[in-house]
C-alpha positions, 0 to 999 in steps of 0.5 A, spaced: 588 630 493 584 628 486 591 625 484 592 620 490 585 617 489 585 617 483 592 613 484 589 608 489 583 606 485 587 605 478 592 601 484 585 597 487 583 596 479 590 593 477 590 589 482 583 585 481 585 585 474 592 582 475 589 577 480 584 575 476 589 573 471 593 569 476 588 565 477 586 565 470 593 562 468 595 558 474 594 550 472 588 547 474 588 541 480 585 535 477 580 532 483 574 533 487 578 539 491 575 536 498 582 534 500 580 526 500 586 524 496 584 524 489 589 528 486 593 526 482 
């Protein structure tokens, strides 16, 4: 039983960690954000 929970938390923590790299690596967008047009 202590194997499966501490399987879903390393799961649970590899996640976040492997989401905040994405968003750390994806190109940033250029613009205001607000959907105005102004991207480029």
């Amino acid at each position: 039983m202590e194997t499966i929970v501490i399987g879903l938390l390393f799961l649970g923590a590899l996640g976040y960690v492997g989401n905040r790299l994405r968003k750390e690596l994806s190109p940033k967008k250029s613009g205001c954000g607000k959907g105005c047009g102004c991207e480029k």
